[in-house]
N, CA, C and O atoms as a DFTB+ gen file, in Angstrom:
408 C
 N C O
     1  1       0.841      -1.184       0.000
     2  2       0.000       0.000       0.000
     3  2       0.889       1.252       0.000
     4  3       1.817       1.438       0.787
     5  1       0.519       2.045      -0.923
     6  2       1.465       3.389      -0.918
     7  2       1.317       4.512       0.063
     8  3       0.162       4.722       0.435
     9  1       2.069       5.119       0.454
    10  2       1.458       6.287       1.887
    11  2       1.055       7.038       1.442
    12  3       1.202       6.815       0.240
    13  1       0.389       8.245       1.618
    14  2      -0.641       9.032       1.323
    15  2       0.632      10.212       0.859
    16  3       0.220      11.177       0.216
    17  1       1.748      10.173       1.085
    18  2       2.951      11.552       0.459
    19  2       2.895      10.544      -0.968
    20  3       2.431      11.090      -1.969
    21  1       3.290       9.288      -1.079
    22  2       3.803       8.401      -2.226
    23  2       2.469       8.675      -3.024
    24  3       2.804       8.990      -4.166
    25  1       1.215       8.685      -2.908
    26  2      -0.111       8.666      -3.583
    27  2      -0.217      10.527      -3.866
    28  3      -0.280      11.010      -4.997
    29  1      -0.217      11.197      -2.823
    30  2      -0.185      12.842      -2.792
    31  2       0.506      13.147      -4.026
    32  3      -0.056      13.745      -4.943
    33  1       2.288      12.567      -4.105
    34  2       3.071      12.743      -5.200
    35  2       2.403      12.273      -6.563
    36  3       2.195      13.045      -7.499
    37  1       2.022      10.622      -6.571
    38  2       1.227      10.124      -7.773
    39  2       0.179      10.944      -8.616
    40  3       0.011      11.173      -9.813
    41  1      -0.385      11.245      -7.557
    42  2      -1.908      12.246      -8.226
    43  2      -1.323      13.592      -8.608
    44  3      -1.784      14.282      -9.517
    45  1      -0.354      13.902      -7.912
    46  2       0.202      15.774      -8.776
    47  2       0.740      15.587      -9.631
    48  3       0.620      16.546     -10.394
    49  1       1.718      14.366     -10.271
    50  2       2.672      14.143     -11.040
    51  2       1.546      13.725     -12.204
    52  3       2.046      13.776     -13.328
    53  1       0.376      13.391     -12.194
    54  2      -0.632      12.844     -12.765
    55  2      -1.616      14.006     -13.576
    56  3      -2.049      13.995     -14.729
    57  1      -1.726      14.689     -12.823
    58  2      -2.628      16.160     -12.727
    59  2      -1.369      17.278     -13.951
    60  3      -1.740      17.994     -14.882
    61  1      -0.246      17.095     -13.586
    62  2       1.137      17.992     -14.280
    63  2       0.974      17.279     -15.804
    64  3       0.707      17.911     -16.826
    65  1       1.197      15.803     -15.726
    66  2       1.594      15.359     -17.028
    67  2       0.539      15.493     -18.071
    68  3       0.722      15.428     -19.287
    69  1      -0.843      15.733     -17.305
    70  2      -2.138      16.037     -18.416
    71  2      -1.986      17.104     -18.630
    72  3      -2.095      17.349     -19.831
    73  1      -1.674      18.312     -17.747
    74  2      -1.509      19.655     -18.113
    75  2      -0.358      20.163     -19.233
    76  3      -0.363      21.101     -20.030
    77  1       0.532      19.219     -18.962
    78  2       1.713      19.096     -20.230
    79  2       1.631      18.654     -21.644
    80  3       2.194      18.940     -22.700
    81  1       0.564      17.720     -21.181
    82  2       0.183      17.100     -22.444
    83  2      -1.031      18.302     -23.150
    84  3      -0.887      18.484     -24.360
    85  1      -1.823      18.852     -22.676
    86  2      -2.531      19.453     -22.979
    87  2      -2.225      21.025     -23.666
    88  3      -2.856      21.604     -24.551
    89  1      -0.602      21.617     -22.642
    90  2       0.239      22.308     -23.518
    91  2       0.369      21.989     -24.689
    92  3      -0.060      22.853     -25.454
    93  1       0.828      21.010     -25.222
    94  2       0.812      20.196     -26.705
    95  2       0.153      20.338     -27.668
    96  3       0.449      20.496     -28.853
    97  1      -1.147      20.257     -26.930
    98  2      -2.107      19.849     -27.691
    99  2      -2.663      21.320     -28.456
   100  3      -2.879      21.475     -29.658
   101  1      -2.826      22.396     -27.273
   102  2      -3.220      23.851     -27.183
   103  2      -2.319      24.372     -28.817
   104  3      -2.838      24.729     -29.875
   105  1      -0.829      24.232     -28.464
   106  2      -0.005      24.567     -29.547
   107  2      -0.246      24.264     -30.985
   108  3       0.039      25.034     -31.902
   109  1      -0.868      22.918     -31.140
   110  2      -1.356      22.100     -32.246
   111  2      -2.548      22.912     -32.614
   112  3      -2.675      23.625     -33.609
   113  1      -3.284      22.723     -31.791
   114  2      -5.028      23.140     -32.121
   115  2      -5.068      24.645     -32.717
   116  3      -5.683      25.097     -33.683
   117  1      -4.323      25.164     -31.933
   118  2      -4.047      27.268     -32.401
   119  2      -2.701      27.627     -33.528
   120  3      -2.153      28.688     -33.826
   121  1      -2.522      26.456     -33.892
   122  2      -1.219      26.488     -34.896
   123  2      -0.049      27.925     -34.347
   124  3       0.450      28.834     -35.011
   125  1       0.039      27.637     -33.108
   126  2       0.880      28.727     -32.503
   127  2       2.075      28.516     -33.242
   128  3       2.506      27.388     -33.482
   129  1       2.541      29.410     -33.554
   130  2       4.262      29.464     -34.156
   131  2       5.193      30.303     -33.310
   132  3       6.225      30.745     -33.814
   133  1       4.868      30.553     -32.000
   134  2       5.908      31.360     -31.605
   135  2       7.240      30.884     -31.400
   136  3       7.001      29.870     -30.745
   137  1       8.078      30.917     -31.481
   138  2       9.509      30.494     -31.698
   139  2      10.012      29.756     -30.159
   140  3      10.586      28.695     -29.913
   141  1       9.560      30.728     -29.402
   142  2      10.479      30.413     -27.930
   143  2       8.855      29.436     -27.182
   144  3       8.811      28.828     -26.113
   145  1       8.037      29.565     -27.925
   146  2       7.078      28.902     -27.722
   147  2       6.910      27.307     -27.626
   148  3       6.470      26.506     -26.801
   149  1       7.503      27.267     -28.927
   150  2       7.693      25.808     -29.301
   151  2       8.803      25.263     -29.168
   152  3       8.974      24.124     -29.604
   153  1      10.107      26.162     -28.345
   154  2      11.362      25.829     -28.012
   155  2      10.468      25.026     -26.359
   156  3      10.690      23.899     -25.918
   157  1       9.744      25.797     -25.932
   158  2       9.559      25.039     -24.638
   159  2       8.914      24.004     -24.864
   160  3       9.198      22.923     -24.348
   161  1       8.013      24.176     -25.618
   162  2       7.156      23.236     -25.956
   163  2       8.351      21.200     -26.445
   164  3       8.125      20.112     -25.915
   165  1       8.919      21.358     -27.011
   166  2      10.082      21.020     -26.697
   167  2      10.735      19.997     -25.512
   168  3      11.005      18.806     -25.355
   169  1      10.796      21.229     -24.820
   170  2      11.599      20.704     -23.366
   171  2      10.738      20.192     -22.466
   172  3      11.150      19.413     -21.607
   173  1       9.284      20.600     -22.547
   174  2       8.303      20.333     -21.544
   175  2       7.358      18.796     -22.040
   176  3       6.478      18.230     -21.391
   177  1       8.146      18.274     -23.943
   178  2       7.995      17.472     -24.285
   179  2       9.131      16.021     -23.408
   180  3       8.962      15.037     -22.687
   181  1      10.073      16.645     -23.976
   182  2      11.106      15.503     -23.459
   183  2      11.394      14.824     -22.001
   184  3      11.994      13.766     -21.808
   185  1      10.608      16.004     -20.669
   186  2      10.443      15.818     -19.514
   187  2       9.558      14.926     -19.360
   188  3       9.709      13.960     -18.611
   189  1       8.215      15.215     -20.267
   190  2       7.090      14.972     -19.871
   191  2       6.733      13.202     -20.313
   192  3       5.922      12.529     -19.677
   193  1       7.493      12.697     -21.462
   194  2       8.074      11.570     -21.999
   195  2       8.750      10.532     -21.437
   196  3       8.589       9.316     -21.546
   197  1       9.902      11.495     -20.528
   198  2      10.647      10.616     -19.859
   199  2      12.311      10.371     -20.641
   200  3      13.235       9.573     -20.481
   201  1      12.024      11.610     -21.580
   202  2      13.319      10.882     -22.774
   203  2      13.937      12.156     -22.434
   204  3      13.914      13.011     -23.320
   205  1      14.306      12.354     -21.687
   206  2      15.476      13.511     -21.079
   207  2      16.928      13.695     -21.136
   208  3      17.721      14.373     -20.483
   209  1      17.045      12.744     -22.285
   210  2      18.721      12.990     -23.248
   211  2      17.942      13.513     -24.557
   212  3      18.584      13.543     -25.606
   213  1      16.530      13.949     -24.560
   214  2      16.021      14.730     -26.219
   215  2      16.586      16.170     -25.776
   216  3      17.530      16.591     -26.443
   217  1      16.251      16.733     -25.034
   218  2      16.412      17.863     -24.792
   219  2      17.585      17.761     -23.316
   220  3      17.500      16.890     -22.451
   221  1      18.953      19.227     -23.347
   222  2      19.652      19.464     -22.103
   223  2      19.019      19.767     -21.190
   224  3      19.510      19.382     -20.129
   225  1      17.527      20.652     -21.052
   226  2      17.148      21.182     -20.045
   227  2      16.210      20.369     -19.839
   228  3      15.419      21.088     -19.228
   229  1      15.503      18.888     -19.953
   230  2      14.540      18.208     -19.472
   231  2      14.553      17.864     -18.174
   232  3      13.602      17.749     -17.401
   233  1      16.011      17.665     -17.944
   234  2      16.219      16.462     -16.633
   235  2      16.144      17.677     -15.413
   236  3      16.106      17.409     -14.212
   237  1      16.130      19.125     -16.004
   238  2      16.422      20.109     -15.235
   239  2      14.622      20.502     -14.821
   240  3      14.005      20.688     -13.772
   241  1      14.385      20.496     -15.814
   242  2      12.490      20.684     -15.643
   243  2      11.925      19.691     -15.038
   244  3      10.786      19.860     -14.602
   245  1      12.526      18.540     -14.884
   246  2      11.670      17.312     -14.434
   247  2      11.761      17.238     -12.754
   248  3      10.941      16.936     -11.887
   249  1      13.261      17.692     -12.728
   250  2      13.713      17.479     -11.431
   251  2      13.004      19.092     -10.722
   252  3      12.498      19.030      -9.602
   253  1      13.010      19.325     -10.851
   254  2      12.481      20.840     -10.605
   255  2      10.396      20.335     -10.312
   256  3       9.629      20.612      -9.390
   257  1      10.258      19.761     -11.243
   258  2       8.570      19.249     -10.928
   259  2       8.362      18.293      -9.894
   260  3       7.345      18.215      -9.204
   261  1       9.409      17.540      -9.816
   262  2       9.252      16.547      -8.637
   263  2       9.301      17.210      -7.402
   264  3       8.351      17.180      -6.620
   265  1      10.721      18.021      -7.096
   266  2      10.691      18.983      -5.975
   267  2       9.503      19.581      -5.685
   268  3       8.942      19.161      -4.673
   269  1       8.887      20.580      -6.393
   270  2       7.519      21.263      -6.249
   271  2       6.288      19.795      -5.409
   272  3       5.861      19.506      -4.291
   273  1       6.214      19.413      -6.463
   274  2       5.572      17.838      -5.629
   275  2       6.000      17.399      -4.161
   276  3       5.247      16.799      -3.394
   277  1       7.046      17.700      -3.927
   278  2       7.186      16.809      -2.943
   279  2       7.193      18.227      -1.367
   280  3       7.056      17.767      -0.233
   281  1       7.328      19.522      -1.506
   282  2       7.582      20.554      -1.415
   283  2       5.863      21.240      -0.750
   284  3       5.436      21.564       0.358
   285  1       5.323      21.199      -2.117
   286  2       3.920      21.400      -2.039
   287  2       3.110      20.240      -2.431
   288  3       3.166      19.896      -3.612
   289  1       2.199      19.441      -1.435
   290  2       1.631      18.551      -1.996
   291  2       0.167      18.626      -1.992
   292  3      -0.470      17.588      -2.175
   293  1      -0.657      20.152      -1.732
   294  2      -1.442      20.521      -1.974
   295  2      -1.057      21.256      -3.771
   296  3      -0.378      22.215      -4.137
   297  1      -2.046      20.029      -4.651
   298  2      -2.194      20.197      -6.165
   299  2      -2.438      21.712      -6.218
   300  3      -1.529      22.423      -6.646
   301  1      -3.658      22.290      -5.795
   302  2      -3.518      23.642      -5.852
   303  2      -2.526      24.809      -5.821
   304  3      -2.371      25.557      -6.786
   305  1      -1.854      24.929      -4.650
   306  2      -0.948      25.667      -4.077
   307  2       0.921      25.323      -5.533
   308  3       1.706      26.138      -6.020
   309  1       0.841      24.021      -5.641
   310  2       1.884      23.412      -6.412
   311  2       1.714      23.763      -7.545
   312  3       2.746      24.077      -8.139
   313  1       0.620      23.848      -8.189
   314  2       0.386      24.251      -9.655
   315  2       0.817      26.125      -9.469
   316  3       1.780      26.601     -10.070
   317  1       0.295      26.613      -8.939
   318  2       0.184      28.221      -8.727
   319  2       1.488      28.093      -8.218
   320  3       1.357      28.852      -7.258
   321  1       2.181      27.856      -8.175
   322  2       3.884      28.064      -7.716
   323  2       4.629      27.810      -8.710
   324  3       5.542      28.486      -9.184
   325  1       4.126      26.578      -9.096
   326  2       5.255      26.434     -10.554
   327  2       4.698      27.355     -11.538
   328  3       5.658      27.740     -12.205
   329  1       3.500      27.965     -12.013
   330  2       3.296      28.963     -12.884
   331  2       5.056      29.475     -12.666
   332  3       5.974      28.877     -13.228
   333  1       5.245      30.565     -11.833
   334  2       7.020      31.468     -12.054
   335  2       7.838      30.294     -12.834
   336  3       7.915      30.529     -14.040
   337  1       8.274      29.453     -12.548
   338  2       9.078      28.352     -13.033
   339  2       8.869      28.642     -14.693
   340  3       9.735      29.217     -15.352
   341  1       7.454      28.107     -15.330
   342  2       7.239      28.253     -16.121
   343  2       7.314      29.786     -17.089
   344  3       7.769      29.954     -18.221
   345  1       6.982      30.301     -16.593
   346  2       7.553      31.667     -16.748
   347  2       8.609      32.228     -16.729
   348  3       8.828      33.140     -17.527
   349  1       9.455      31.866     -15.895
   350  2      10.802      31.854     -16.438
   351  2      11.672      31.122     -17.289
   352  3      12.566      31.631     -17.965
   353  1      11.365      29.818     -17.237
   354  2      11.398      29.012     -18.530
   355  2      11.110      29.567     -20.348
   356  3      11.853      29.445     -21.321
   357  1       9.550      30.267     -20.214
   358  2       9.798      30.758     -21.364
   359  2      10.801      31.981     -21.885
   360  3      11.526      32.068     -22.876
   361  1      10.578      32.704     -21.003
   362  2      11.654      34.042     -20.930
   363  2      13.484      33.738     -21.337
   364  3      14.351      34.303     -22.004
   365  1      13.365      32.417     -20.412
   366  2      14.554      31.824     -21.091
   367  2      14.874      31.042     -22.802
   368  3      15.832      30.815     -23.541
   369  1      13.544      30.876     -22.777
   370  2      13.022      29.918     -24.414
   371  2      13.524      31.231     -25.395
   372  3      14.377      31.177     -26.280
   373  1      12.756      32.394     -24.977
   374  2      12.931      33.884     -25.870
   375  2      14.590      34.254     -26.140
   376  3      15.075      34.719     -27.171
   377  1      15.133      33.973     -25.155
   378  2      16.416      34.286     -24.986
   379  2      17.528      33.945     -26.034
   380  3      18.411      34.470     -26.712
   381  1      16.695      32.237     -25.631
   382  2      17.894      30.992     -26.902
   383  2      17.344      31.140     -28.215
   384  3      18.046      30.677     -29.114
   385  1      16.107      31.747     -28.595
   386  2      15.736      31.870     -30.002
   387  2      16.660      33.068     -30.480
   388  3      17.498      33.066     -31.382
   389  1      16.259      34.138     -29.591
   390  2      16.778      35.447     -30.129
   391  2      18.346      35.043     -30.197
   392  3      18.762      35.421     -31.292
   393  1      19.099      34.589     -29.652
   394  2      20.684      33.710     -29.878
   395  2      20.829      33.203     -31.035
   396  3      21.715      33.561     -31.811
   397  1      20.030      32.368     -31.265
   398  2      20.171      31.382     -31.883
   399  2      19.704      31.898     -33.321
   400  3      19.863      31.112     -34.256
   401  1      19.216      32.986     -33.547
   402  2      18.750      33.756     -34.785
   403  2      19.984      34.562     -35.446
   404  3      20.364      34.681     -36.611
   405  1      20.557      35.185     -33.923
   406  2      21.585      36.422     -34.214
   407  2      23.083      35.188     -34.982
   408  3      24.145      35.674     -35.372
């Protein structure tokens, strides 16, 4: 039987990976093209997969989601915290495009 932190973790990590997946999907459906957009889109793929030699910064996003999980294990409070994360993530996405253009 799993303890209620091991199940707490299960169900946020559960609740994240639909919301990730659903990032995906959002991008697809609105034919978004933003550049640093789909750079995250990307990284928040390869985390979310499990294939975290696709992308350098996966294992960095993944490990970073587990912490939050384990940190905050009220789903509510954990989601509304990692919003900044994510937000700085893209800001950083903007960064490596505009680089990576020049």
């Amino acid at each position: 039987m799993r303890s209620r932190t091991t199940m707490a973790s299960f169900k946020m990590r559960r609740r994240i990976l639909i919301a990730k997946r659903s990032f995906r999907i959002i991008i697809r459906y609105y034919e978004l093209t933003d550049k640093a957009l789909l750079r995250m889109a990307r990284i928040i793929n390869a985390a979310d997969t499990n294939r975290l030699d696709a992308d350098s910064l996966a294992a960095g996003l993944e490990a970073i989601a587990v912490g939050y999980s384990l940190r905050f294990p009220d789903d509510q409070e954990n989601i509304e915290r990692q919003l900044e994360v994510y937000d700085a993530l893209y800001a950083w996405c903007r960064l490596d495009v505009a680089r990576s253009e020049s």
